[in-house]
DSSP file (Angstrom, degrees, kcal/mol; ACC not computed):
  #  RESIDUE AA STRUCTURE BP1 BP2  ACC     N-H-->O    O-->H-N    N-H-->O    O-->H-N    TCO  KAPPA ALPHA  PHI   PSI    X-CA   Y-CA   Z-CA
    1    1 A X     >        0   0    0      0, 0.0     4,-3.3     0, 0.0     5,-0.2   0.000 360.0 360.0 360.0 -33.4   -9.1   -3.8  -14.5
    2    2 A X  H  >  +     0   0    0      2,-0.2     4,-2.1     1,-0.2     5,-0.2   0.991 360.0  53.2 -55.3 -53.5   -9.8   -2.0  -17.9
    3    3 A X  H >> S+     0   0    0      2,-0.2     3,-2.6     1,-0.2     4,-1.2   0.872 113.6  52.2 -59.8 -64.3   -8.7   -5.9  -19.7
    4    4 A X  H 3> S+     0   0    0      1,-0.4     4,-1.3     2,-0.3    -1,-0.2   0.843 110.9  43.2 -58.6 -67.6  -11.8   -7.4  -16.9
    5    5 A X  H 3< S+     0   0    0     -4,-3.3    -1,-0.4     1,-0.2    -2,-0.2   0.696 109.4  53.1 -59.9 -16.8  -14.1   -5.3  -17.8
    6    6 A X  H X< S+     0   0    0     -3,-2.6     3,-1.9    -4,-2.1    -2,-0.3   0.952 111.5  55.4 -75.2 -58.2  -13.6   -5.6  -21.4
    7    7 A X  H 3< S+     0   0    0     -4,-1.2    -1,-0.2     1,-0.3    -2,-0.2   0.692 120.1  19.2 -12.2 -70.3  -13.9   -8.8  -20.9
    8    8 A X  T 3X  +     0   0    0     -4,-1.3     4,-2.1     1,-0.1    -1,-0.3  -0.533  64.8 169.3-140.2  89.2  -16.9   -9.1  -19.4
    9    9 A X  T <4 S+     0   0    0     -3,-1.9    -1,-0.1     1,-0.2    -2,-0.1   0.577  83.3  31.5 -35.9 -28.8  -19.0   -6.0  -19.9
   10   10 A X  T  4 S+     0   0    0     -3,-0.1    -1,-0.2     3,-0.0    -2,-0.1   0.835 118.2  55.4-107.8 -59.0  -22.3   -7.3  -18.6
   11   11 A X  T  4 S+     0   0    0      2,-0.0     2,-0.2    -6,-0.0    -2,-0.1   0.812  99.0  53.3 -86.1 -51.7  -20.9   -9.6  -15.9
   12   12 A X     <  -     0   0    0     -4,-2.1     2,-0.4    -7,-0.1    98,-0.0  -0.549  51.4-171.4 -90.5 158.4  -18.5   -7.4  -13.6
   13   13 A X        -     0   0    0     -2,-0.2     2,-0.8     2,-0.0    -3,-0.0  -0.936  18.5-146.7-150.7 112.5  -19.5   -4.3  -12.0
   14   14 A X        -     0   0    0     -2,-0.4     2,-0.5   -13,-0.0    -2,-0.0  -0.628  16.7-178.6 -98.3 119.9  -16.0   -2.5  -10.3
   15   15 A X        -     0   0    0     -2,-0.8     2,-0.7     2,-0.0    -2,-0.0  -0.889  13.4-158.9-116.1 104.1  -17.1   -0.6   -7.0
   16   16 A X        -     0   0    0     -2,-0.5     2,-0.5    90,-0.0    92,-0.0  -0.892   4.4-150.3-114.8 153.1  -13.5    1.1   -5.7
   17   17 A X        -     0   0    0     -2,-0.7     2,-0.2    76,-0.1    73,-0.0  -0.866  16.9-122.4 -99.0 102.3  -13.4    2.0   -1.8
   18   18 A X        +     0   0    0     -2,-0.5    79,-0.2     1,-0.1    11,-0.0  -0.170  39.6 163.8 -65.3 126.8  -11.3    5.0   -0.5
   19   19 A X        -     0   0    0     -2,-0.2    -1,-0.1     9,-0.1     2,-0.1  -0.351  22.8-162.4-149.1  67.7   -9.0    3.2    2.1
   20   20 A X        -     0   0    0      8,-0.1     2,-1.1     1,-0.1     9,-0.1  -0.284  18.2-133.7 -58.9 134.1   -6.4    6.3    2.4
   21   21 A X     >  +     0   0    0      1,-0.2     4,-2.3    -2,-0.1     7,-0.3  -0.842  36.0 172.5-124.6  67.1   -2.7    4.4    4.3
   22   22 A X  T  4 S+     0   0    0     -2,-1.1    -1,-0.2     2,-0.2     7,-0.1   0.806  70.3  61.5 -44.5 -39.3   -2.5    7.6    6.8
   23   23 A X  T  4 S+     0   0    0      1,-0.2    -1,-0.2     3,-0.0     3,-0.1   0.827 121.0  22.4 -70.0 -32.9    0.4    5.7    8.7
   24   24 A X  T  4 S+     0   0    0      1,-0.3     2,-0.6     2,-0.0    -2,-0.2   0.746 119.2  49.0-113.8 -20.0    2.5    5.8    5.5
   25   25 A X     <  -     0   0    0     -4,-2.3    -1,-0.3     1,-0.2     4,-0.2  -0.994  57.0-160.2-131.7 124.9    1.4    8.6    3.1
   26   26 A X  S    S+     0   0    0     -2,-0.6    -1,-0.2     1,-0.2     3,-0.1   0.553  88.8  41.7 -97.6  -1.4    1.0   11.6    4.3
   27   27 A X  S >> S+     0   0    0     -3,-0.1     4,-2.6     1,-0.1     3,-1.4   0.272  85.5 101.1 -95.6  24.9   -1.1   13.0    1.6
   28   28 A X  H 3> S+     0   0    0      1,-0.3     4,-1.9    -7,-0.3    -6,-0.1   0.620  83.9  43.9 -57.8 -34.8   -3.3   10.1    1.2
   29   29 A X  H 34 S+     0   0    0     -4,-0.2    -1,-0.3     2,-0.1    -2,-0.0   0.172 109.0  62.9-103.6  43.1   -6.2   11.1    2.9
   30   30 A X  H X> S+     0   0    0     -3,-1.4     3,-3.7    28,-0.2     4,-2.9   0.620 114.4  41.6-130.2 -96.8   -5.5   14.7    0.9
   31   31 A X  H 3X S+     0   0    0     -4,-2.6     4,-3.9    27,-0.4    -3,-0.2   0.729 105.1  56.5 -16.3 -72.0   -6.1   12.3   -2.1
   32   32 A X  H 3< S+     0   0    0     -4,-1.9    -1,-0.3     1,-0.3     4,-0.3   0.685 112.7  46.1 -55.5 -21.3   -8.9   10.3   -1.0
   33   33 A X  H <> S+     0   0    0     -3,-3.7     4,-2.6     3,-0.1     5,-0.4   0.909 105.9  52.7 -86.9 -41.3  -10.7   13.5   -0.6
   34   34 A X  H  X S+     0   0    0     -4,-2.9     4,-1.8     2,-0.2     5,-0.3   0.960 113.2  50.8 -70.3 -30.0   -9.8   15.5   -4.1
   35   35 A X  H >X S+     0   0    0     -4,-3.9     3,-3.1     2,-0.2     4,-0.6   0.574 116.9  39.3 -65.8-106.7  -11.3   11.8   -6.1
   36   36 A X  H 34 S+     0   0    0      1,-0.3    -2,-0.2    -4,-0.3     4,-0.2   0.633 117.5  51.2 -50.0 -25.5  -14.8   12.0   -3.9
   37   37 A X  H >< S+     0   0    0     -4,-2.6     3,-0.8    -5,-0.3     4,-0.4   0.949 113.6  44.4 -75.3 -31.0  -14.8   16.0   -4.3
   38   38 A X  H X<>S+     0   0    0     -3,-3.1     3,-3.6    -4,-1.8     5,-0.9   0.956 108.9  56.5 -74.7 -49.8  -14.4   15.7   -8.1
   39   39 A X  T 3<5S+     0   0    0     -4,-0.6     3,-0.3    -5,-0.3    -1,-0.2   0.358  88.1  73.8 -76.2  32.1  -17.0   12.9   -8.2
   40   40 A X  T < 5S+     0   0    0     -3,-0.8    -1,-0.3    -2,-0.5     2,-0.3   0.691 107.5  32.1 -44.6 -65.3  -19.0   15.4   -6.7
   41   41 A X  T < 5S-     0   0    0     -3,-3.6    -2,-0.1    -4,-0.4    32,-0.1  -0.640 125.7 -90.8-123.8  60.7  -18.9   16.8  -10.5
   42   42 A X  T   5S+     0   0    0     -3,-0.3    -3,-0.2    -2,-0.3    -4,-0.1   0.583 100.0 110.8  56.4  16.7  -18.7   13.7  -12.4
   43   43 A X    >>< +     0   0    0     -5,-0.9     4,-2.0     1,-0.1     3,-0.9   0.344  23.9 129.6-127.6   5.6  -14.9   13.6  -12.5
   44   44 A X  H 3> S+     0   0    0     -6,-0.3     4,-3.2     1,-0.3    -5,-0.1   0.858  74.1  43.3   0.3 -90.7  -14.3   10.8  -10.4
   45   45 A X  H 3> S+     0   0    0      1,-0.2     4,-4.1     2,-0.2    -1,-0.3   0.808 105.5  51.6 -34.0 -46.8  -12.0    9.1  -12.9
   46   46 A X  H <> S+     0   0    0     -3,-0.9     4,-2.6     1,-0.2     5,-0.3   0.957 112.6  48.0 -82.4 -28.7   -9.7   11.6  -14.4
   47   47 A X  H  X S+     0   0    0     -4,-2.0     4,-2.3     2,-0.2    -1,-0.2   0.978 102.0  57.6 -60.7 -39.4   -8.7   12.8  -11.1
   48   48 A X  H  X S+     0   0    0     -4,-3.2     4,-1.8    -5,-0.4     3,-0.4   0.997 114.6  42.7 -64.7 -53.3   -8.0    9.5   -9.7
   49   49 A X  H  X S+     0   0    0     -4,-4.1     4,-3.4     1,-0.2    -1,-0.2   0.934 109.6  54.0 -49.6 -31.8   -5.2    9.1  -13.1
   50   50 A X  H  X S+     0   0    0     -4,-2.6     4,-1.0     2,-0.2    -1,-0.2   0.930 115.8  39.7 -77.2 -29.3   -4.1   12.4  -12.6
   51   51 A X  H >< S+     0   0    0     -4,-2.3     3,-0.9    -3,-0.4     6,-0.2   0.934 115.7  52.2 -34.2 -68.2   -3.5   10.8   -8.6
   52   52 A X  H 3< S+     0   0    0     -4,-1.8     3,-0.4     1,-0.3    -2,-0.2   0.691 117.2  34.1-103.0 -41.9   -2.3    7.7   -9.9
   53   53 A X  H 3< S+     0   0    0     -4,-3.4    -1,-0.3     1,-0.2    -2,-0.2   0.631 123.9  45.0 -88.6   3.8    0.6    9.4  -12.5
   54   54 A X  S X< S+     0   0    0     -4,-1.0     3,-0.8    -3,-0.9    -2,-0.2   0.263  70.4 135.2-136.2  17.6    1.4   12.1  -10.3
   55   55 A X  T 3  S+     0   0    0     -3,-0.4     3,-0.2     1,-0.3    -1,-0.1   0.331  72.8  61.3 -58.1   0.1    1.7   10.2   -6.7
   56   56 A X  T 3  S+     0   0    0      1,-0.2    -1,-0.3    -3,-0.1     3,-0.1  -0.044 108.1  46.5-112.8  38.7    5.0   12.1   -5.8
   57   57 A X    <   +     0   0    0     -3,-0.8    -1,-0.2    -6,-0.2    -2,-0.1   0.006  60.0 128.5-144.0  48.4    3.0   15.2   -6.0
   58   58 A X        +     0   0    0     -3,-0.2   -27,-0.4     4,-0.1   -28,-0.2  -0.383  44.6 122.1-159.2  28.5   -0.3   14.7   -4.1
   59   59 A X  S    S-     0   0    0     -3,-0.1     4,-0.3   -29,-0.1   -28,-0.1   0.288  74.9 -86.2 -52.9-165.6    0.3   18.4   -1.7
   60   60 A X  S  > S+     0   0    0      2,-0.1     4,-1.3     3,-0.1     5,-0.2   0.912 121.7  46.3 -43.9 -93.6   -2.2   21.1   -1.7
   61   61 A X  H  > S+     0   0    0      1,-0.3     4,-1.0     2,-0.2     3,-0.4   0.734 107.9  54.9 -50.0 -37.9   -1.5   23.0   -4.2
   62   62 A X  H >> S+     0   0    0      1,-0.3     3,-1.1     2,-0.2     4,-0.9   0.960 108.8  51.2 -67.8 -39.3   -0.9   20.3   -6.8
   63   63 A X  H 34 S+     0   0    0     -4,-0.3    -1,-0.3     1,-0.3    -2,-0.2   0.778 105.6  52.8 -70.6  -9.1   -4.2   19.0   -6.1
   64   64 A X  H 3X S+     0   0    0     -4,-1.3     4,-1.3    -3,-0.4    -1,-0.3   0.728 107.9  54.5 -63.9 -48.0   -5.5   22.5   -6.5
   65   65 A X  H XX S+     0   0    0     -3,-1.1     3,-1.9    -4,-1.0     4,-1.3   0.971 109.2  51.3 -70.1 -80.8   -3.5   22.3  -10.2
   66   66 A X  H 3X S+     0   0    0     -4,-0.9     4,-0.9     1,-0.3    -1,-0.2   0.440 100.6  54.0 -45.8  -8.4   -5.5   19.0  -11.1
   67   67 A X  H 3>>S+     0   0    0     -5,-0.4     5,-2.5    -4,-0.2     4,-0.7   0.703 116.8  39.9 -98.0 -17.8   -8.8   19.8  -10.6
   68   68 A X  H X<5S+     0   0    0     -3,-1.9     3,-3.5    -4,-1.3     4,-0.3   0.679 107.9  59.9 -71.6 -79.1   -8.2   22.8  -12.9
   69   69 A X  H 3<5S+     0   0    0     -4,-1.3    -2,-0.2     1,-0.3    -3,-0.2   0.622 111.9  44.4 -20.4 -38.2   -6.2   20.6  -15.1
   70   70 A X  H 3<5S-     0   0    0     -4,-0.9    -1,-0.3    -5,-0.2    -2,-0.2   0.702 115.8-113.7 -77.3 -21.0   -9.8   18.6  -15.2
   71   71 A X  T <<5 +     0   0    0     -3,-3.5     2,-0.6    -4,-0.7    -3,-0.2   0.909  59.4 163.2  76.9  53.9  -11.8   21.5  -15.7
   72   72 A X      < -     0   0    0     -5,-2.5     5,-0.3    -4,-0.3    -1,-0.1  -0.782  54.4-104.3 -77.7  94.3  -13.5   21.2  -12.3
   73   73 A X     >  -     0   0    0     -2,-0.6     4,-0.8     1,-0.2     5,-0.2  -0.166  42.6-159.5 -10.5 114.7  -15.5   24.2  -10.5
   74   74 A X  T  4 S+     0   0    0      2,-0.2     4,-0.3     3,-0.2    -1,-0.2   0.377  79.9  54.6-111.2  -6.3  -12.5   24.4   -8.4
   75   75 A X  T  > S+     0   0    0      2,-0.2     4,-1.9     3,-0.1     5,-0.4   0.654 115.5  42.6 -91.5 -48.9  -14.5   26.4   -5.3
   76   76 A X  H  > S+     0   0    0      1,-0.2     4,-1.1     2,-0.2    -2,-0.2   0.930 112.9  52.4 -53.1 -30.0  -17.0   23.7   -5.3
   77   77 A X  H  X S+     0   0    0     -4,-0.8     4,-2.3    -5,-0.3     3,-0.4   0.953 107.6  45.6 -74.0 -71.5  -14.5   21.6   -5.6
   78   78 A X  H  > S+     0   0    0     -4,-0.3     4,-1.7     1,-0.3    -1,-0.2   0.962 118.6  52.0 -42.9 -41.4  -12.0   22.9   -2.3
   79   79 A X  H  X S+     0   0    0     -4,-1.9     4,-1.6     1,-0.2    -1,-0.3   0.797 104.4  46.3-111.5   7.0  -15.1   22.9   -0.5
   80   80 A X  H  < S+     0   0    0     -4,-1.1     6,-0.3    -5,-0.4    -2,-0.2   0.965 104.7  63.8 -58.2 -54.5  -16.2   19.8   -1.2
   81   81 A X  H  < S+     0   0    0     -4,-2.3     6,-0.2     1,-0.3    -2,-0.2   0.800 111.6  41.0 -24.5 -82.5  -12.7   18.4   -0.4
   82   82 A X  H  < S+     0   0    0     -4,-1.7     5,-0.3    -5,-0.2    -1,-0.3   0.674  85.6 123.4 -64.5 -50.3  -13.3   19.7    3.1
   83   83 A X    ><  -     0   0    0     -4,-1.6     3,-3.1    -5,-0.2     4,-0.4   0.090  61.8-138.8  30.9  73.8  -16.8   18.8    3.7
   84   84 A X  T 3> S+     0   0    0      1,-0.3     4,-3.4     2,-0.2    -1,-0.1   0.647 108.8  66.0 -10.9 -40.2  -18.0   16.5    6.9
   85   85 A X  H 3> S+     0   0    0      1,-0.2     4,-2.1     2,-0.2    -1,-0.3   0.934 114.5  28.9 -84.5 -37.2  -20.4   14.8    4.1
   86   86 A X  H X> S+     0   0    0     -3,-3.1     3,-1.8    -6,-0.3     4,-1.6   0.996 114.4  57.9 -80.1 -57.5  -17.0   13.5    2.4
   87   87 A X  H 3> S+     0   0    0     -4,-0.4     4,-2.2    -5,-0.3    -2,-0.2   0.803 111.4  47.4   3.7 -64.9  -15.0   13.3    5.3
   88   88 A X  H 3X S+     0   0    0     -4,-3.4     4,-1.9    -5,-0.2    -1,-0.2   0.708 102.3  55.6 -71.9 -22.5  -17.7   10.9    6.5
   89   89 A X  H <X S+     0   0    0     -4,-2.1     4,-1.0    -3,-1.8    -1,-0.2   0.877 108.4  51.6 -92.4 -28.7  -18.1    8.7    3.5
   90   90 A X  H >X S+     0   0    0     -4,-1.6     4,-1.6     2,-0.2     3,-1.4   0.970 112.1  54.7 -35.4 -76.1  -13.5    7.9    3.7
   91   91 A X  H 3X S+     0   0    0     -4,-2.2     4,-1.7     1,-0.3     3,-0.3   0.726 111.1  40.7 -58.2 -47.2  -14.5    7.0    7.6
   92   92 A X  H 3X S+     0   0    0     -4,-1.9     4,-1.4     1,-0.3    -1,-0.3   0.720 117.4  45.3 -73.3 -12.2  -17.3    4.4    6.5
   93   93 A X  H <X S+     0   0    0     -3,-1.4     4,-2.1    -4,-1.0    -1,-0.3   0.842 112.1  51.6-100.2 -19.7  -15.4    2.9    3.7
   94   94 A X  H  X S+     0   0    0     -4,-1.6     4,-1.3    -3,-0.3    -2,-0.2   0.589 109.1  53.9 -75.2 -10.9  -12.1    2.6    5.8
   95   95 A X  H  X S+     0   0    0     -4,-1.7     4,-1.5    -5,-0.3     5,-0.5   0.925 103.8  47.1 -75.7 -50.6  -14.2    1.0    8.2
   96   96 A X  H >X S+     0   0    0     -4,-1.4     4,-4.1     1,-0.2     3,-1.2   0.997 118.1  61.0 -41.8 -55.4  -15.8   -2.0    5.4
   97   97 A X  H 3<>S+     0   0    0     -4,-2.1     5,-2.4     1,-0.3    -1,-0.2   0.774 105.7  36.8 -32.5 -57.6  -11.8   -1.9    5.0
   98   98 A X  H ><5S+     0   0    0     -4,-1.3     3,-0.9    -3,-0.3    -1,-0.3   0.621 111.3  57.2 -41.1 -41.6  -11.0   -2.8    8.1
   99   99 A X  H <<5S+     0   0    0     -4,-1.5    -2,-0.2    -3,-1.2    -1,-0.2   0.744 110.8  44.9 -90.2 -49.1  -13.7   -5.2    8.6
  100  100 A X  T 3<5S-     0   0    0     -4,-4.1    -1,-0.3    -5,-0.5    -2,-0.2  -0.048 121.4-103.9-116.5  47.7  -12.7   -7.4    5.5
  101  101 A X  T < 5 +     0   0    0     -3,-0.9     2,-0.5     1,-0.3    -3,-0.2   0.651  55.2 170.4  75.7  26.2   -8.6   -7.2    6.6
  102  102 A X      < +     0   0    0     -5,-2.4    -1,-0.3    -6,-0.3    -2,-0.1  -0.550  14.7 158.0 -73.8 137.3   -7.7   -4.9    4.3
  103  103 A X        +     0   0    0     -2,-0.5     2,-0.2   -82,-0.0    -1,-0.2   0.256  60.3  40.3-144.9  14.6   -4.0   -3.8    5.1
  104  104 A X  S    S-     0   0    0    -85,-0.0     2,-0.3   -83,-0.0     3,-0.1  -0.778  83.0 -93.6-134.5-179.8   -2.8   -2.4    1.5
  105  105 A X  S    S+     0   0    0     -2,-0.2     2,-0.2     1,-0.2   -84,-0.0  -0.688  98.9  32.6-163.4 129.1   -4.0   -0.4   -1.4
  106  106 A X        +     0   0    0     -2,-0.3     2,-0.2     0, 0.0    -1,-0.2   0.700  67.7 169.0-101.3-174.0   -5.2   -1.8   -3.8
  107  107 A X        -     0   0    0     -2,-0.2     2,-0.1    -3,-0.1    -5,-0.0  -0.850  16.7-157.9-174.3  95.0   -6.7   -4.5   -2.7
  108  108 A X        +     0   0    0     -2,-0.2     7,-0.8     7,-0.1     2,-0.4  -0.293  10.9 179.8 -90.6 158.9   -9.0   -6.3   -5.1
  109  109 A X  E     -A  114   0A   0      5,-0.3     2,-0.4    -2,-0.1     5,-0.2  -0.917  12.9-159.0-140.9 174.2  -11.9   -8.8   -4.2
  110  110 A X  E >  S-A  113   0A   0      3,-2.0     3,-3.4    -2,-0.4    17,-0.0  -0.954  79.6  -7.1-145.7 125.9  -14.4  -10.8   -6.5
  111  111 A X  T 3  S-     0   0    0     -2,-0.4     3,-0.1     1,-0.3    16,-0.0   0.688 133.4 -49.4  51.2  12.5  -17.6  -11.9   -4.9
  112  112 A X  T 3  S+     0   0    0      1,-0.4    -1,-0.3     0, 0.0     2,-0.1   0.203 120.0 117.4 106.1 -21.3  -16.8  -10.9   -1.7
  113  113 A X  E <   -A  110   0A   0     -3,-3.4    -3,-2.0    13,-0.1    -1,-0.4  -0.513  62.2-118.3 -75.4 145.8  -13.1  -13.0   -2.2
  114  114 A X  E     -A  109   0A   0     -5,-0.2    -5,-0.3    -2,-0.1     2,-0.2  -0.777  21.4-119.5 -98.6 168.8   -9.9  -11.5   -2.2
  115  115 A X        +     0   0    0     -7,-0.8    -7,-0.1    -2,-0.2     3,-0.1  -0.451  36.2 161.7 -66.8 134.2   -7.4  -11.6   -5.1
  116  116 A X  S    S+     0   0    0      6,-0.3    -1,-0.2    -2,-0.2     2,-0.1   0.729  78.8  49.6-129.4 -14.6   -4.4  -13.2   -4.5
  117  117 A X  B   > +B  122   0B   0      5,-0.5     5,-1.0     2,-0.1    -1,-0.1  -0.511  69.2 179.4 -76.7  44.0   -3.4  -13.6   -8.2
  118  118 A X  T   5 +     0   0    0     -3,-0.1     5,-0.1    -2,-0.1    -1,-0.0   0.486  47.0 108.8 -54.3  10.0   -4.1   -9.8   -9.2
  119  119 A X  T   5S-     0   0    0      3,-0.3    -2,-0.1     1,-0.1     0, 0.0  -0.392  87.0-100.1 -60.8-169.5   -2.9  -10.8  -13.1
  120  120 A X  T >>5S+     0   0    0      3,-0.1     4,-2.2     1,-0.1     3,-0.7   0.746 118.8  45.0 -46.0 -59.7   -5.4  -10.9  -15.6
  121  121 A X  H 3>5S+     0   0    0      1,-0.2     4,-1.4     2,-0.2    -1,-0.1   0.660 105.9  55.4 -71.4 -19.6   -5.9  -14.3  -15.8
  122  122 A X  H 34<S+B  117   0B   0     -5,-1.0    -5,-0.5     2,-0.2    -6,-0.3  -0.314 118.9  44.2 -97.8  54.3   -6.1  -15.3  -11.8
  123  123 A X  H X> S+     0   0    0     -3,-0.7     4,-1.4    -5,-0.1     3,-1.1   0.269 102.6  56.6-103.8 -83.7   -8.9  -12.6  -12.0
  124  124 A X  H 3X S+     0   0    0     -4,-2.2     4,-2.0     2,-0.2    -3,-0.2   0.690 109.8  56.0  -4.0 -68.7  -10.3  -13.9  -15.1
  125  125 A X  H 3X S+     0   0    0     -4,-1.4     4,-2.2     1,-0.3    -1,-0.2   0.839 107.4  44.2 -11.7 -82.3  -10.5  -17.3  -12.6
  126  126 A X  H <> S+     0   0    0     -3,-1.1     4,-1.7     2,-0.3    -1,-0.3   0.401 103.0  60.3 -74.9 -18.0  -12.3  -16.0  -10.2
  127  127 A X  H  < S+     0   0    0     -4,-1.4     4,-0.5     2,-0.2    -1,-0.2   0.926 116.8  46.0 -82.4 -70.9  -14.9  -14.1  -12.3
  128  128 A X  H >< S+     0   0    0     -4,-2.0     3,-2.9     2,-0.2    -2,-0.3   0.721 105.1  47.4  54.0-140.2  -15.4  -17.4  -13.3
  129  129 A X  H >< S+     0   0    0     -4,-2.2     3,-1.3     1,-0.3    -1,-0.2   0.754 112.4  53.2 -34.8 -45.6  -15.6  -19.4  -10.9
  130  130 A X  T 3< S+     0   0    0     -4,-1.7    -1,-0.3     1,-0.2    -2,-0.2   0.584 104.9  59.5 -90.1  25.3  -17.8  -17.0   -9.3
  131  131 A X  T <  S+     0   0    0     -3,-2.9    -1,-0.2    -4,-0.5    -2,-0.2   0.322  76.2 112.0 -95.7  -4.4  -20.0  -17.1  -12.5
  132  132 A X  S <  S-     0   0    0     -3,-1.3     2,-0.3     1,-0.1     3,-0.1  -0.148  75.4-122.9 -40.8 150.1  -20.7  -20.8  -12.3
  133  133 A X        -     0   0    0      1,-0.1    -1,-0.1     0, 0.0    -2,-0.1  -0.742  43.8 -78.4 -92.3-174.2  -24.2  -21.3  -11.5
  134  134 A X        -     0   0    0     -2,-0.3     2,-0.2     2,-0.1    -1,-0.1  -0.058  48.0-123.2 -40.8 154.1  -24.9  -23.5   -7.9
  135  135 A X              0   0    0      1,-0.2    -3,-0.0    -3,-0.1    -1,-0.0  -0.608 360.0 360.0 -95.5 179.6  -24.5  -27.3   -8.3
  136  136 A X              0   0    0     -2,-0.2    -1,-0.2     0, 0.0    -2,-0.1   0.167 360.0 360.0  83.0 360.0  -27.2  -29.2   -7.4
């Protein structure tokens, strides 16, 4: 996604959706909560890498280690995690999930399409394509 955007800076705009795989990972919605409690305090991102390199580690207590490791308020942080207001914003975005068949993660779209060629170039395509303007 980093090469897309580079790509086209102006044109794409990357919107990701927590859509935590409960049935298979059993700290996944754990996860989906420590990213939306860090972007709470602007930290959105580095938690999600620290997620994303550290995915056989994704307990309690580690996620307790990465949000120091990020240099997070780590009581605001714990009690964001837990927090109805967060809680509630996973259930509406695993609902949009639902709704448009999503059954993996990730699970990329363009325009409202999904990816079915997640390289660089059948992205590239589809950015594209959906950057034609209308005929007629």
């Amino acid at each position: 996604m980093d090469e897309v955007l580079k790509a086209y800076p102006r044109e794409v705009k990357f919107v990701v959706k927590q859509f935590p795989l409960t049935s298979i990972h059993q700290f996944a919605m754990g996860a989906a909560r420590a990213a939306l409690a860090a972007q709470r305090q602007g930290k959105y991102w580095e938690m999600q890498d620290k997620l994303f390199q550290n995915q056989r580690a994704l307990d309690a207590a580690s996620l307790r280690r990465y949000a120091q490791e990020i240099g997070l308020d780590v009581a605001k942080w714990e009690a964001d995690s837990g927090s109805p207001d967060v809680q509630r914003q996973i259930d509406e975005e695993m609902k949009l999930g639902q709704a448009v068949q999503v059954t993996g993660t990730p699970t990329l779209f363009v325009n409202g399409k999904r990816v079915v060629n997640r390289g660089l170039d059948g992205i590239k395509a589809m950015v594209n394509e959906a950057l034609k303007p209308p005929a007629g």
